[in-house]
C-alpha positions as CSV (number, residue, x, y, z in Angstrom):
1,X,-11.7,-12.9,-1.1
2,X,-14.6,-12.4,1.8
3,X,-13.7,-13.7,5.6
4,X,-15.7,-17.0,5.0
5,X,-14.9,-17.5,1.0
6,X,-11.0,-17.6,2.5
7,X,-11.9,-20.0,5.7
8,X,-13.8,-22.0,3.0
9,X,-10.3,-22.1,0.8
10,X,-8.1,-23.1,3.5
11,X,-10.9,-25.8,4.7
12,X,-11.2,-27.3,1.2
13,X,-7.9,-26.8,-0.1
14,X,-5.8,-27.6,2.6
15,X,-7.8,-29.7,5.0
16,X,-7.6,-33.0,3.4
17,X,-4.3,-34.2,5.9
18,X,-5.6,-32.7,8.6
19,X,-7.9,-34.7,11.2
20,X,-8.0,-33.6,14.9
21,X,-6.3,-35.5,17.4
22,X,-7.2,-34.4,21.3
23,X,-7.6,-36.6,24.1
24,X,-6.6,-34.1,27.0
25,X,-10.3,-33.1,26.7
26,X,-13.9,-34.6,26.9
27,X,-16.0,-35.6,23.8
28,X,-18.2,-33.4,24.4
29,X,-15.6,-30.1,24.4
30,X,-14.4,-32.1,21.2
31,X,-17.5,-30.8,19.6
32,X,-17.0,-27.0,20.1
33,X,-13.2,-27.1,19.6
34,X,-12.4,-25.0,16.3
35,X,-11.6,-26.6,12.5
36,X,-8.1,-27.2,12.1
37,X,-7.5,-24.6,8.9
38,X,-4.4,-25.5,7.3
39,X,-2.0,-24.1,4.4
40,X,1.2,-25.2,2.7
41,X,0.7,-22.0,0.1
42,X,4.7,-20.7,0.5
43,X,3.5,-17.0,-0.7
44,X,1.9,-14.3,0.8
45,X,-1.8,-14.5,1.3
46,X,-4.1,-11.4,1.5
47,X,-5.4,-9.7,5.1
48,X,-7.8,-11.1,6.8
49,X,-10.5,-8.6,7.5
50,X,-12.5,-9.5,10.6
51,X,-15.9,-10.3,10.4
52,X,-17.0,-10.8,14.0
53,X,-15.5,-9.5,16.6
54,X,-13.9,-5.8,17.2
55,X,-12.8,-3.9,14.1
56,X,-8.9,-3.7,13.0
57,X,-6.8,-2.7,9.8
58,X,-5.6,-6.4,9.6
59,X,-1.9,-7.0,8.7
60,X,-0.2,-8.4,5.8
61,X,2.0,-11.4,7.3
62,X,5.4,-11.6,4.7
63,X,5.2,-15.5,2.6
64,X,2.2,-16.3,4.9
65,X,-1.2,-15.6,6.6
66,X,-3.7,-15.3,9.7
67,X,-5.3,-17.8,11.5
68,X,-9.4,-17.3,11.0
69,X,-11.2,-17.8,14.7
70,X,-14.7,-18.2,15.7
71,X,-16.4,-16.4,18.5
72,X,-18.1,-18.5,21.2
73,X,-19.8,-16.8,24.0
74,X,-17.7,-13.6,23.2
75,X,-14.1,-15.5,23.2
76,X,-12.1,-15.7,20.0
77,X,-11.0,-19.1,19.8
78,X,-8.6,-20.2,17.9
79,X,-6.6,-24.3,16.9
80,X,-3.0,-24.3,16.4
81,X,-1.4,-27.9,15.8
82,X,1.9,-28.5,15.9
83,X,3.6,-30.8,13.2
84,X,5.8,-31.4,10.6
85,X,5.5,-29.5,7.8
86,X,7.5,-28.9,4.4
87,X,8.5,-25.6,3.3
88,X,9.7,-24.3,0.0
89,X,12.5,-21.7,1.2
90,X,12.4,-20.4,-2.7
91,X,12.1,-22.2,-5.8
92,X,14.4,-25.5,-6.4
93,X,14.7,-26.2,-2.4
94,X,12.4,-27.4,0.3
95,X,12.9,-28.1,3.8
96,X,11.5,-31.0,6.6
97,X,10.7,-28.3,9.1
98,X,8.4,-28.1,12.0
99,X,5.7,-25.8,12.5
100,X,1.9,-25.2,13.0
101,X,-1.0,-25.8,10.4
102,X,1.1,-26.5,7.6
103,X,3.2,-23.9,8.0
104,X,6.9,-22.8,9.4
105,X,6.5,-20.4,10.4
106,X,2.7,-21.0,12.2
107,X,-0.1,-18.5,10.7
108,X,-0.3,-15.1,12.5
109,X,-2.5,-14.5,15.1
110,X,-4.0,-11.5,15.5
111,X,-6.7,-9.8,18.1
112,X,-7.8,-6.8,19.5
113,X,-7.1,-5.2,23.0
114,X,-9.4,-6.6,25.6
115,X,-10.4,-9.8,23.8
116,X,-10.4,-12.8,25.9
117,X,-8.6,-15.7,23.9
118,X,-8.9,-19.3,23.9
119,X,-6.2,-21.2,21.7
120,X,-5.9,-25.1,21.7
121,X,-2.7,-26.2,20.4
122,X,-2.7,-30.2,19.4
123,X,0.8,-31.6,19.3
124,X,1.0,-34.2,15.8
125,X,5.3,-33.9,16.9
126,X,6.8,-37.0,17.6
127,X,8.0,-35.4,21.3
128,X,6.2,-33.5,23.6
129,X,6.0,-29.6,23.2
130,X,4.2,-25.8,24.7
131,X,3.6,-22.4,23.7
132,X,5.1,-19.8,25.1
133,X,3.4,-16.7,24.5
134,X,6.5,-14.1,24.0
135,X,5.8,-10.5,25.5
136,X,2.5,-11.2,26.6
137,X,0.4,-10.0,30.3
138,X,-0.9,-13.5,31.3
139,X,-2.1,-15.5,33.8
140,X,1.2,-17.5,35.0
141,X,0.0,-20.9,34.3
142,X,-0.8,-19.8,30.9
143,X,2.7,-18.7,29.8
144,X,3.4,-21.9,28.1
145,X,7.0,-23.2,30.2
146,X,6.5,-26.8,30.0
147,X,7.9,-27.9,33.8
148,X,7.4,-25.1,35.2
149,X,4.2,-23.3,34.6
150,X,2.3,-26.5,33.0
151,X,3.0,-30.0,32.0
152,X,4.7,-30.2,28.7
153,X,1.6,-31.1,25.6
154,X,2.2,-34.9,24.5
155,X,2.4,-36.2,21.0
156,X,-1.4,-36.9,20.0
157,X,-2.7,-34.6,23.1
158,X,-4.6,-30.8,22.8
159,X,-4.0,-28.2,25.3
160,X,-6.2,-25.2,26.0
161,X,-4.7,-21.6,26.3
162,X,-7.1,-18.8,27.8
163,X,-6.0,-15.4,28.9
164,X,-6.8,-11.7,27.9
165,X,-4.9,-10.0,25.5
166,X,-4.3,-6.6,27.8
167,X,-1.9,-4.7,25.8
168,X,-1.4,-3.6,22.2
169,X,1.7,-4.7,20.3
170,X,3.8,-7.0,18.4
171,X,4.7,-10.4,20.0
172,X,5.5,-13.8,19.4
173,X,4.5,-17.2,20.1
174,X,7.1,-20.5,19.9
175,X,7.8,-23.5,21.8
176,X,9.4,-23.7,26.0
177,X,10.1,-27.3,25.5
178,X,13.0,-29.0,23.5
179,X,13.1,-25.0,23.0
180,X,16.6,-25.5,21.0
181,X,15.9,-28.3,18.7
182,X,12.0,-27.2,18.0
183,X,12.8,-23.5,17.2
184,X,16.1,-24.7,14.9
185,X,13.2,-26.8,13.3
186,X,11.2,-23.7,12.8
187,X,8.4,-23.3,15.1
188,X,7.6,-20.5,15.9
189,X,4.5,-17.7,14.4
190,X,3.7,-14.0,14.8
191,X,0.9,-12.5,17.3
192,X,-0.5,-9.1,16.9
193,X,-2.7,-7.3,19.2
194,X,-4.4,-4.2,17.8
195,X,-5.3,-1.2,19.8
196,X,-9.2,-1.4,20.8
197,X,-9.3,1.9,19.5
198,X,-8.7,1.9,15.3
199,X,-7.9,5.4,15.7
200,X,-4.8,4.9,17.4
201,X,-1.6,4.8,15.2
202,X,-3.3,4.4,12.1
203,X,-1.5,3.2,9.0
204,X,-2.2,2.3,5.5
205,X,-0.3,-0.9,5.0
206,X,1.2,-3.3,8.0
207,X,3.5,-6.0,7.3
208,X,5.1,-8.3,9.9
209,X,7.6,-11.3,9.6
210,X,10.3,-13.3,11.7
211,X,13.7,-13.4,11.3
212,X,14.8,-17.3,11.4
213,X,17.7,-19.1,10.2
214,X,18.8,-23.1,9.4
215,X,21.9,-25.1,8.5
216,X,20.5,-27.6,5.4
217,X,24.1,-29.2,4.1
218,X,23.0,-28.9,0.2
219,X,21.5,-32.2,-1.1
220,X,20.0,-32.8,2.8
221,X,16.3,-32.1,3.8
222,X,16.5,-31.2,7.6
223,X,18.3,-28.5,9.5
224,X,21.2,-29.3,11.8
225,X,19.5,-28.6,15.0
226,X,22.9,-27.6,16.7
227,X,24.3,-25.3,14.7
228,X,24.8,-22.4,17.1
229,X,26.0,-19.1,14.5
230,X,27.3,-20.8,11.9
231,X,24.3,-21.1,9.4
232,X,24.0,-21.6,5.6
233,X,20.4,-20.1,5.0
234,X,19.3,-16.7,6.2
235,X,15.5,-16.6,6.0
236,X,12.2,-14.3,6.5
237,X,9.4,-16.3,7.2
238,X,11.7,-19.2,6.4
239,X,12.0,-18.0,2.8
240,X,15.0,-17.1,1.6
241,X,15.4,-14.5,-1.5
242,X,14.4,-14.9,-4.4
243,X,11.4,-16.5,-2.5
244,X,11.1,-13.7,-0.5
245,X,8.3,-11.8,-1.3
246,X,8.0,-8.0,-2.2
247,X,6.1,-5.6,0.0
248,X,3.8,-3.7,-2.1
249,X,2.3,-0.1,-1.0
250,X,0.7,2.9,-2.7
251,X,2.7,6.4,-3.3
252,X,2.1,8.4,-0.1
253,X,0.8,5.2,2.3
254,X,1.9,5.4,5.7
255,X,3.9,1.6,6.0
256,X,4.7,0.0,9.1
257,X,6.6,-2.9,9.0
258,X,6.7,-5.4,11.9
259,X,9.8,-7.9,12.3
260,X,10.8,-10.4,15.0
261,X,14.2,-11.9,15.8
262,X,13.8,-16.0,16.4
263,X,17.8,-16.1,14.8
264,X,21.1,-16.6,17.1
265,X,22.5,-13.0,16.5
266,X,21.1,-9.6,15.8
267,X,20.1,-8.3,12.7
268,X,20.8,-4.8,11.1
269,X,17.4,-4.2,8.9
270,X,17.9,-1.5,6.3
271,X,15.8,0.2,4.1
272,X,16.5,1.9,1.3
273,X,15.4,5.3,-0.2
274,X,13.3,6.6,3.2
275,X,13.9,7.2,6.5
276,X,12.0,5.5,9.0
277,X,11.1,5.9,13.0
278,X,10.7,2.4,15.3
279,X,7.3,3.4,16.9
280,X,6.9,0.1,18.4
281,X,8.6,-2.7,20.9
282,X,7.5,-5.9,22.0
283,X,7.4,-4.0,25.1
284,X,5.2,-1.1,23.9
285,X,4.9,1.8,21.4
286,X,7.3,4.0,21.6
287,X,6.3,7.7,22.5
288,X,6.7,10.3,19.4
289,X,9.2,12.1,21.5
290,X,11.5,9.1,22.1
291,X,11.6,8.7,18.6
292,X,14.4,9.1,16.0
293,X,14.8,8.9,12.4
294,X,16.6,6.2,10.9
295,X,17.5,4.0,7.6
296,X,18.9,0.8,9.6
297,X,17.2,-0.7,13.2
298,X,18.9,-3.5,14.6
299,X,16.8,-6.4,16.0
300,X,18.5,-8.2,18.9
301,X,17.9,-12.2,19.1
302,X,13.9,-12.2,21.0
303,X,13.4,-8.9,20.2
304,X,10.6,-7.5,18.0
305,X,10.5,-4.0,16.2
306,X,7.9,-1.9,14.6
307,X,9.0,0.8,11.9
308,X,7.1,2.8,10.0
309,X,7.8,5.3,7.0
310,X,5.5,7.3,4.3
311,X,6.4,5.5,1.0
312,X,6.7,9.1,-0.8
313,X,9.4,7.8,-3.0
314,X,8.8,5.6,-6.3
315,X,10.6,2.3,-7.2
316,X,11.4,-0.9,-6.3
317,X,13.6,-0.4,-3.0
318,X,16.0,-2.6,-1.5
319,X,15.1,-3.9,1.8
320,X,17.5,-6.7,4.1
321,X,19.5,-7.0,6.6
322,X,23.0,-5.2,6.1
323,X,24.9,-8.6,7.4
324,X,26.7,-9.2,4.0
325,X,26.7,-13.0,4.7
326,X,22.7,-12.5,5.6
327,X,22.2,-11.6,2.0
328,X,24.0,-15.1,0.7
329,X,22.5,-18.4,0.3
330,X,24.3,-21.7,1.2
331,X,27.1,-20.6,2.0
332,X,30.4,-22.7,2.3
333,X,32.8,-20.6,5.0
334,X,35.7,-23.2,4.9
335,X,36.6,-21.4,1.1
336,X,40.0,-19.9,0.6
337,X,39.8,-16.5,-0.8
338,X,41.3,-16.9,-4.3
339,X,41.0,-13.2,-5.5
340,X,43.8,-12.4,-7.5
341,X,45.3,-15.8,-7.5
342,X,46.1,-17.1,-11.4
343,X,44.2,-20.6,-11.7
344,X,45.2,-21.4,-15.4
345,X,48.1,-23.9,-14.5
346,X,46.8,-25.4,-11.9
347,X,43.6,-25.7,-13.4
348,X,45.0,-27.8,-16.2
349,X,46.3,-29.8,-13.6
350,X,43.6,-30.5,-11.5
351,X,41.4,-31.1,-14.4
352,X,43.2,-34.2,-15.2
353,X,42.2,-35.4,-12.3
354,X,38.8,-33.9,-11.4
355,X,36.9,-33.4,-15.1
356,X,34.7,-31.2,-13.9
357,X,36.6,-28.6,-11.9
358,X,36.2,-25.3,-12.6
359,X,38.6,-22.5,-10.7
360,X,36.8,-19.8,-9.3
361,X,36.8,-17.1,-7.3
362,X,40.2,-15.5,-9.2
363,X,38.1,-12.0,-9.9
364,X,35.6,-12.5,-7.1
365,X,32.4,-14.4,-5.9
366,X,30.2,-12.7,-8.8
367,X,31.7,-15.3,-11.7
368,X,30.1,-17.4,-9.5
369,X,26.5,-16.4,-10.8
370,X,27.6,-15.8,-14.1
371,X,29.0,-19.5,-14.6
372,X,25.7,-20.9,-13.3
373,X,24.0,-19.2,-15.6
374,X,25.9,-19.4,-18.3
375,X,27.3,-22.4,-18.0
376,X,24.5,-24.3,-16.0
377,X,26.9,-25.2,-13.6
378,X,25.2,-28.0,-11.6
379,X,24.3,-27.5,-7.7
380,X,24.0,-30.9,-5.5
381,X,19.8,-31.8,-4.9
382,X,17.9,-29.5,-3.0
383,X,20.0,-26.3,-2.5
384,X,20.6,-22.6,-3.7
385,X,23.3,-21.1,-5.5
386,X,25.1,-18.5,-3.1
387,X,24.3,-15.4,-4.9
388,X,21.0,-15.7,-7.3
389,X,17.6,-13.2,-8.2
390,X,17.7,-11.5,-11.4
391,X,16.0,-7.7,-11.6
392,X,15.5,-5.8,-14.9
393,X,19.0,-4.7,-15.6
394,X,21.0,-8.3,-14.8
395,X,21.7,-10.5,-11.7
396,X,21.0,-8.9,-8.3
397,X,23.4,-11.7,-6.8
398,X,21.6,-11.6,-3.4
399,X,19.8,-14.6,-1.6
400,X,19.0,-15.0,2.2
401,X,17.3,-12.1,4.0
402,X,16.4,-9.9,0.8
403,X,13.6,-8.1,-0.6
404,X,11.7,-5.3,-2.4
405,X,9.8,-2.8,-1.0
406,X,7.8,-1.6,-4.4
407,X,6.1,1.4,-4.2
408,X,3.8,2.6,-6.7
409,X,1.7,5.6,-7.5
410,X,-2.4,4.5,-8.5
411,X,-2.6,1.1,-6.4
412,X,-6.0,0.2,-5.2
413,X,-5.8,0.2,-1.3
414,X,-5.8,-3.4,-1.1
415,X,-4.0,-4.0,-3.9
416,X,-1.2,-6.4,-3.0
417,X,0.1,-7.5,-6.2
418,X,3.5,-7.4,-7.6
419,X,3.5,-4.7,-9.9
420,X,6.5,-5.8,-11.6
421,X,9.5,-3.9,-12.4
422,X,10.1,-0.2,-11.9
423,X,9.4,2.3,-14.8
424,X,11.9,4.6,-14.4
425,X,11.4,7.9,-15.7
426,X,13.7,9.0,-18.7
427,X,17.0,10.4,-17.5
428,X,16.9,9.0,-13.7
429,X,18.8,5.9,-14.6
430,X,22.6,5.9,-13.7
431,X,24.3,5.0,-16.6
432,X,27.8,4.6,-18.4
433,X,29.8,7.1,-20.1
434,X,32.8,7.1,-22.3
435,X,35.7,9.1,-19.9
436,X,39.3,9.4,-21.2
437,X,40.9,8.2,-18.1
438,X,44.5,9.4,-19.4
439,X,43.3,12.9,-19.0
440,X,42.4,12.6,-15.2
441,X,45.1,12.9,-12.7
442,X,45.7,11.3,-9.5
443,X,45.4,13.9,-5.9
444,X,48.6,13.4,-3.9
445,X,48.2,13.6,-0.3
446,X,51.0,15.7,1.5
447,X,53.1,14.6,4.1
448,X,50.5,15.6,7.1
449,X,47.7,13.9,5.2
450,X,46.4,17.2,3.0
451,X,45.2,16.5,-0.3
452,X,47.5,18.7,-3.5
453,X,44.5,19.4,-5.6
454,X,45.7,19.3,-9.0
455,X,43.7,21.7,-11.5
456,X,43.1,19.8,-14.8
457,X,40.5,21.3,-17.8
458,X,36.9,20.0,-18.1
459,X,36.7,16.4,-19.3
460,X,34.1,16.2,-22.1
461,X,31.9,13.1,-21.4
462,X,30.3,12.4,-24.7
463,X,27.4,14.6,-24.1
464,X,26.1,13.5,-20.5
């Protein structure tokens, strides 16, 4: 889809709610003020290739998109509006959050070095709000801290933004007023400025999303907005797994992935299958010789991280945070552990009472996804199982902030599509085999700690 066929879609499609309220600026600025373009589309949206303006290899924003501009006298203007929006966070759940043009989070911005920016932000919130533009070189009274570096945006009002976007890099942009209650709510979007020279760090595919997190009790719509650490949905892009989408690159592209840390606690990312470098900062690129290589970055709460990798490896390749609770969906953490505890008495016991009751947990939290599939256990309105996502060989049991990274061989360079499942090649598969467990013998450690190594004849393992 062209530049103006997409700006066309979004106008069409997802206009129809969206009239422009401003009244912090004259009828006759009214005129030149950019269309509101909205979306509610919860899955990832193609690049946006520029079509004025400096050249850029445009990024690939995780479960959403960029924000189209228009030039005027050689400034790329752009109209954010704050509101509030519904989000699926995967199939079978939706959310009342806030964000910008239809969105939680807001669409990603993205410029080049050197451009001179003009963004007018209309608050449709029923309280007053700002943008804070995080990591950026700006003009003081345009860093968006409602109080102290401008008076806070109004419900029905439209502010103007201008500054010049002076350095390269990954940043953010969310609210300095109500900050607590409007980012539990989910506002907050992506900025990228590219180098004004394409040259520079070049890759073949760039993703970027934002870590962000909420507290929905299962059944309710809307977050608790004072939850502090204790939350129930781990999200990317407020999506949680199996809405997450994969990323898809080609065999041999050169990947960075961009990720930002709205949550309240840091976030291990791990990737598995290649080794990667973090070449970027919301404070900079990092120099090749500072560099290291690494499978897991953690992202501290405000921080953003660029990593990048060549995607030499084939498959479908796990890629989350390596928080074990991260990877879980509506959680309940006021659950005894049950594991080895026999239920079969007292479930006969409870069950004259309670019909319904099922014991679980006795073998672990994995019977949990089996009985919900199996059994259709029933979930209250609105909420996720704990562990769901099925891949081709059975159930994943993951949720919260989980993915795919699927690399293929023979993609078109803008080929985005799932690819679906992994053809593994014959023999690279593990796999069971029949072992005569009577026949292997147990190592004794000694006294200070040694192993004995006891010598025992091959074990024949039915041909593998």
């Amino acid at each position: 889809m062209t530049t103006m066929d997409r700006r066309n879609f979004f106008k069409y499609a997802g206009l129809g709610m969206a009239g422009v309220a401003v009244s912090a600026v004259s009828k006759v600025a009214l005129a030149a003020i950019p269309e509101i373009i909205t979306s509610e589309v919860a899955n990832t949206q193609e690049p946006l290739y520029p079509d004025t303006g400096r050249p850029y290899q445009p990024v690939v924003t995780l479960n959403g998109w960029s924000l189209p501009w228009k030039m005027n006298n050689g400034v790329k203007e752009f109209h954010l509006v704050a509101e509030p929006v519904v989000r699926e966070i995967a199939p079978g759940m939706k959310a009342n959050l806030w964000g910008y043009n239809g969105q939680s989070p807001g669409p990603t911005i993205e410029v080049v070095e050197g451009d001179r920016v003009r963004i007018f932000v209309t608050n449709r919130l029923p309280e007053k709000t700002s943008v804070h533009w995080h990591g950026q070189r700006l003009p003081n009274g345009m860093d968006g801290v409602s109080g102290l570096t401008q008076p806070a945006i109004e419900p029905g009002k439209t502010f103007v933004y201008e500054f010049e976007a002076k350095r390269p890099g990954t940043f953010m942009y969310h609210p300095h007023a109500d900050e607590m209650l409007q980012m539990a709510m989910g506002m907050m979007g992506s900025w990228i400025t590219h180098p004004k020279n394409p040259k520079f760090m070049p890759v073949d595919r760039d993703f970027v999303f934002l870590l962000n997190a909420y507290d929905i009790e299962p059944g309710s719509f809307t977050p608790k907005v004072n939850t502090m650490l204790d939350f129930n949905l781990w999200t990317w892009n407020s999506r949680a797994f199996p809405g997450i989408d994969p990323l898809v690159v080609r065999k041999n592209d050169r990947v960075r992935i961009r990720v930002g840390n709205l949550t309240m606690t840091n976030h291990p990312i791990h990737l598995h299958g290649h080794e990667f470098e973090v070449t970027g900062t919301d404070g900079g690129w990092v120099p090749k010789t500072a560099r290291w290589p690494e499978v897991t970055t953690d992202v501290a709460v405000g921080q953003m991280r660029a990593i990048e990798f060549v995607a030499n490896e084939p498959g479908d390749w796990a890629f989350h945070c390596h928080k074990s609770h991260h990877t879980m969906n509506a959680m309940g953490h006021s659950f005894p552990t049950m594991i080895g505890v026999k239920q079969g008495d007292l479930m006969k016991k409870i069950t004259n009472l309670v019909p319904d009751y099922m014991p679980m947990g006795e073998t672990g939290m994995s019977e949990m996804t089996d009985m919900s599939e199996m059994m259709d256990m029933p979930l209250p309105k609105n909420t996720l199982p704990m562990m769901m996502g099925n891949g081709q060989f059975g159930s994943l049991e993951m949720g919260g902030m989980f993915t795919t990274v699927k690399v293929r061989d023979g993609l078109a360079r803008n080929d985005y599509k799932n690819p679906g499942d992994y053809k593994h090649p014959s023999g690279t598969v593990a796999h069971i085999v029949e072992v005569d467990l009577t026949k292997i013998e147990r190592q004794k450690p000694h006294v200070d700690g040694e192993l004995e190594v006891n010598v025992r004849k091959p074990i024949n393992h039915s041909g593998h």
